[in-house]
N, C-alpha and C positions, 0 to 999 in steps of 0.2 A: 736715364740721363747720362751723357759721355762726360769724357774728361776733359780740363782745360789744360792745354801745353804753351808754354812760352817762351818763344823760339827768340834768341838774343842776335839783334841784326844789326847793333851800332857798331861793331868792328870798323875801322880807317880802312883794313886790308892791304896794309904798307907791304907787304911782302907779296903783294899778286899785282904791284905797280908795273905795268903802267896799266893793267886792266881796269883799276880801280878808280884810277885817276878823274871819269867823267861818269863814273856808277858806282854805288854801292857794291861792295863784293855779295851782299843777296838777291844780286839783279843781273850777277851773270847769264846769261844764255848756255841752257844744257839742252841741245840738241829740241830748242823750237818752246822751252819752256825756265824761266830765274830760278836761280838755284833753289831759291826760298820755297818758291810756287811746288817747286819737287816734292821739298820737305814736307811740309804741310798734305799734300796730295799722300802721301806715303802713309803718315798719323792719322789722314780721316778714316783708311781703311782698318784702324786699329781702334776706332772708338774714341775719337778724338773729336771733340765738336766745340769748343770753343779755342780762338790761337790768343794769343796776348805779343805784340812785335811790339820792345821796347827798340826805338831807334834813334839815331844820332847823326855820324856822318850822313850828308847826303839825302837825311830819312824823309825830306818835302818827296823824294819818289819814291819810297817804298810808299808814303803816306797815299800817294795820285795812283799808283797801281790798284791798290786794293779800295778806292774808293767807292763804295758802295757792296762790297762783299762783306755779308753781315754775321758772317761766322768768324770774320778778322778783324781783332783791333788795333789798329798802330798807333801809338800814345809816343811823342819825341822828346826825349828825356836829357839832362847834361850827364849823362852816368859820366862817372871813372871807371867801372868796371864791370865784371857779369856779376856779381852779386847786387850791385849796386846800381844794378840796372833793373836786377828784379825790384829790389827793397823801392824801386821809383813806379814799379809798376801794380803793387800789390794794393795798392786800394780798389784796384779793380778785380780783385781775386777776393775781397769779402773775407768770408770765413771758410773759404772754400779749402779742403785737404787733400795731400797725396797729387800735385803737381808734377808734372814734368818739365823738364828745362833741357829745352835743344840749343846747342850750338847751330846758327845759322849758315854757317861754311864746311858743313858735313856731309856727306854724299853715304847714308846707312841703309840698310834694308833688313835691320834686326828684325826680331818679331817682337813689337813695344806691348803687344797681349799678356805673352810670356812674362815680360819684363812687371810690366804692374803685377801679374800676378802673383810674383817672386816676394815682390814687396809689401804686399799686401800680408801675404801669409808669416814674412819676417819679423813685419810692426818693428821695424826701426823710427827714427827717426829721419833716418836716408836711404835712399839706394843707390848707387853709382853702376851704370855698365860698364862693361868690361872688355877687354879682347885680347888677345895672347899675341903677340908679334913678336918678330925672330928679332929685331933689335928695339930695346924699347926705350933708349935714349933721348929721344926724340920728343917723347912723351912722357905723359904725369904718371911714375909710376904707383902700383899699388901691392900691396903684401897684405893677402889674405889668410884666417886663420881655417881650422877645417869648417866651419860652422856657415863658413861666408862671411865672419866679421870682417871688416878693412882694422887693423890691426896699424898702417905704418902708409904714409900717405908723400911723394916727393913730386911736385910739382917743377916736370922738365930737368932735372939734374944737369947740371956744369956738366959733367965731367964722366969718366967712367970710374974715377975714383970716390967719387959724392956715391954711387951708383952701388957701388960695391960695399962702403961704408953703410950705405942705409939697408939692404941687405944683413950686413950684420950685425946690425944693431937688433933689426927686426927679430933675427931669429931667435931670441932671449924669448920674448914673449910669442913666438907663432909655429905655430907647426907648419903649414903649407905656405910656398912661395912657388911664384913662377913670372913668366916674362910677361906681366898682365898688364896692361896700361888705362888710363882711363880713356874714355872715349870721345865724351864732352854731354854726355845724357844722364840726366840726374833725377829720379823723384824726392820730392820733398815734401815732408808732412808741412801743417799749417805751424808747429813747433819752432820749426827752424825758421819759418818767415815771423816769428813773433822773434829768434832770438837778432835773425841778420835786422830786424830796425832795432834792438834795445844798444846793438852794439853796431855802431854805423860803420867805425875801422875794421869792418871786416868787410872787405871791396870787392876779394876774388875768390872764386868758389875753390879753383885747386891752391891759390897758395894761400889764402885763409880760411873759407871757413870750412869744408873739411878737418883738416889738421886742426882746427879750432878743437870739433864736435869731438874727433879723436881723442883729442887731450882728457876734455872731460868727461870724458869715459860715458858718453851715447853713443848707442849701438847705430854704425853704419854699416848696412851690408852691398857687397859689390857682388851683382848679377855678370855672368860668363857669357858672351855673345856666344851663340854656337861657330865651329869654326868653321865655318860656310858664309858665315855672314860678311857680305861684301862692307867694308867701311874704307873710308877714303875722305882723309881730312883739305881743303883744296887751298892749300895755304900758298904755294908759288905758281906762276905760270905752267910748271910742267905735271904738276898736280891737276891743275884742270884741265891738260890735255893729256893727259893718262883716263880721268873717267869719263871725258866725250868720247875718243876713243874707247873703252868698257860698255858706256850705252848705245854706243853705234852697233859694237859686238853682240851685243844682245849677253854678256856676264854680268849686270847687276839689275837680279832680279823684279819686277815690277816697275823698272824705271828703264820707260821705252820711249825712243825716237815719236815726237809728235806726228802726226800724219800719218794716210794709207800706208800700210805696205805693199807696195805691188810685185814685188818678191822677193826672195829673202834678204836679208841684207838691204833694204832701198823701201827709207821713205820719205814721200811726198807730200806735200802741204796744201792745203786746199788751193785751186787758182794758179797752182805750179804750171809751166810749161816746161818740158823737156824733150828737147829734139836734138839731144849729144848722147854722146855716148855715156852710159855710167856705169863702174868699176867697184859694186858692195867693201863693206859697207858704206852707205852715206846715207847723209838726211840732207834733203832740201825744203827748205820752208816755205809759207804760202806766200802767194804773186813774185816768187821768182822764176829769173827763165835762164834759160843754160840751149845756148845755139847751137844747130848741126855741127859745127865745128871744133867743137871743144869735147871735151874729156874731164870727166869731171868722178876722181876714186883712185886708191882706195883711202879709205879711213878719210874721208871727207863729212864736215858738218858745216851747211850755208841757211843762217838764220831768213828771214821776210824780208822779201822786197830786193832782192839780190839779183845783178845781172852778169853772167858770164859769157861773153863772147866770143869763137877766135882761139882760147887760153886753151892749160891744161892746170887740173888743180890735183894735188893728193896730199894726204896728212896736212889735213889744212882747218882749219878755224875761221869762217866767215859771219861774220855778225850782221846787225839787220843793214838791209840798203850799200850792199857796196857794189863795186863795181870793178870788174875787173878784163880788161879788153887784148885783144891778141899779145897776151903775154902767159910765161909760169909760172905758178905759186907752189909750194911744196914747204913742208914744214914749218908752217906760219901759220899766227894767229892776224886775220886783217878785223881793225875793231870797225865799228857803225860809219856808213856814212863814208869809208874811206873811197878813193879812185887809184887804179891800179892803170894805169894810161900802157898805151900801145906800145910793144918788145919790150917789157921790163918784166926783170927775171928776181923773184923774190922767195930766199930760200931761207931755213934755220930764222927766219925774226918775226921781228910783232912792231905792226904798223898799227898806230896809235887812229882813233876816233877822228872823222873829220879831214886827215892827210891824201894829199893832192901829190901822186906819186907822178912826176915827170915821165915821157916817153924814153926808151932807151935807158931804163935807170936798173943798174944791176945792186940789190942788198942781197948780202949774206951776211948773215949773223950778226945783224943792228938792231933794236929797238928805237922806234918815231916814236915821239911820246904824241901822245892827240892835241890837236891842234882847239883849244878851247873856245865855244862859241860863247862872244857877249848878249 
């Protein structure tokens, strides 16, 4: 029997605006596949066979996606938070033990084998992963002792002087520290799902109930990603075009452009036509077509049902159904559905869902927020 994982997918994703604005940020496009769909695909290879998606914003489409895949349940919840997203989904976890909990806006390729088995042999009451980064400000840091316990828990720090301060608090009680942060992957005994419902104010895994368990001295231990392990949190715009660009490259392992490769660097989607030229890497998705005329690379990713005409596209982010006709694109993300009309040169921005780019229309450096259909 495998393990159940529950992947937290109600995030707003206010800071990946305007991507998020007419989709969930679990339903981005990573190169021909939702980011979510990554996730989960990553976990089955790890013995993962039941998912639990509590969701919220927007969740009617992660609910219509996975309609009918019976390894996925999506249950749409009012959470305030990620704990409190679990504690809304835990009647469907029984009395089941030793859970995982993914953040849904993660882009990892740990080994989650490793990881359970870390945890298992610990017998905490937690495990939290890990990763060492050269500035860890950013993120929830952690101070481990030699044993593996998490010893000192700060969820995003102000400042560099919060930073510095919890460091030296910590080192009273710890022998090892280092620039280790969390990750956003947690297993959890059925312990802590009995304590997050007895105590409903405890909302968020890094600023409550961690630092909760801490206080009262259960043992949490935090597992060390190896430092090969690609992680990549896709919290702003250039976050997600830093790892389409990475899986176009072929650097994060296991998580590969959909479609044929027909070589290296270039793949193709079922029904594709392509009669342009193409400049590795790039992905183009199924029943798109890209005309003798055009030029389409490098670092290009154009989701289903995509037509290029005429253009020239590179460093570019095209989502399903756009269209873009004797014009450039370069450094842009064009979202679903947009039109890119004839001579218009679109560099450095992100055209929003649905937008009807006039002929002759020069942007740089603008975001079109999507034009929302009733």
């Amino acid at each position: 029997m495998g393990y159940t994982a529950i992947v937290l997918v109600g995030g707003v994703g206010s800071r990946l605006r305007p991507l998020t604005l007419t989709r969930p940020k679990p339903l981005i496009p990573l190169a021909g596949k939702p980011l979510v769909d990554r996730i989960i695909e990553w976990l089955r290879k790890h013995g993962y066979t039941r998912f639990v998606l509590p969701a919220k914003y927007l969740g009617h489409m992660i609910e219509d996606y996975y309609q009918g895949v019976k390894d996925v349940i999506v249950k749409i919840t009012d959470s305030k938070d990620t704990a409190d997203a679990v504690r809304l989904v835990s009647d469907i976890l029984g009395d089941e033990d030793n859970v995982l909990i993914s953040m849904g806006d993660v882009v990892c390729n740990a080994d989650f084998n490793a990881f359970m088995k870390y945890h298992l042999e610990h017998d905490g009451i937690a495990s939290i992963a890990l990763k060492e980064v050269d500035n860890p400000l950013h993120y929830g840091v952690v101070i481990i002792d030699e044993k593996g316990r998490i010893k000192h828990f700060v969820e995003k720090p102000a400042s560099i002087e919060l930073y510095v301060i919890s460091l030296a608090f910590s080192r009273v009680s710890s022998r090892f520290s280092s620039n280790l942060v969390n990750t956003g992957f947690y297993i959890i005994s059925r312990d802590v799902l009995k304590i997050i419902k007895e105590y409903p104010s405890l909302m968020d895994w890094g600023k409550h109930v961690f630092p909760y368990l801490i206080e009262q001295g259960y043992n949490v231990y935090g597992w060390i990603m190896s430092p090969y392990t690609y992680w990549e949190d896709l919290g702003r715009p250039e976050n997600y075009v830093k790892v389409v660009y990475d899986v176009l490259e072929g650097k994060v392992d296991g998580y590969y452009p959909l479609g044929k490769m027909i070589r290296k660097g270039i793949y193709i989607g079922e029904n594709a036509v392509i009669e342009g030229k193409i400049i590795p890497p790039v992905y183009i998705g199924p029943d798109s077509f890209i005309d003798e005329k055009s030029v389409v690379g490098p670092y290009v990713s154009i989701e289903k049902g995509s037509e290029v005409r005429n253009s020239r596209l590179s460093y570019s982010i095209l989502w399903e159904h756009v269209v873009v006709h004797n014009s450039e694109v370069m450094e842009s993300i064009i979202m679903n559905n947009a039109i890119i009309n004839s001579g218009c040169k679109v560099l450095s921005s992100i055209i929003g869902s649905n937008v009807n780019v006039p002929s002759n229309t020069m942007i740089y450096g603008k975001t079109i927020e999507p034009v929302l259909q009733v």
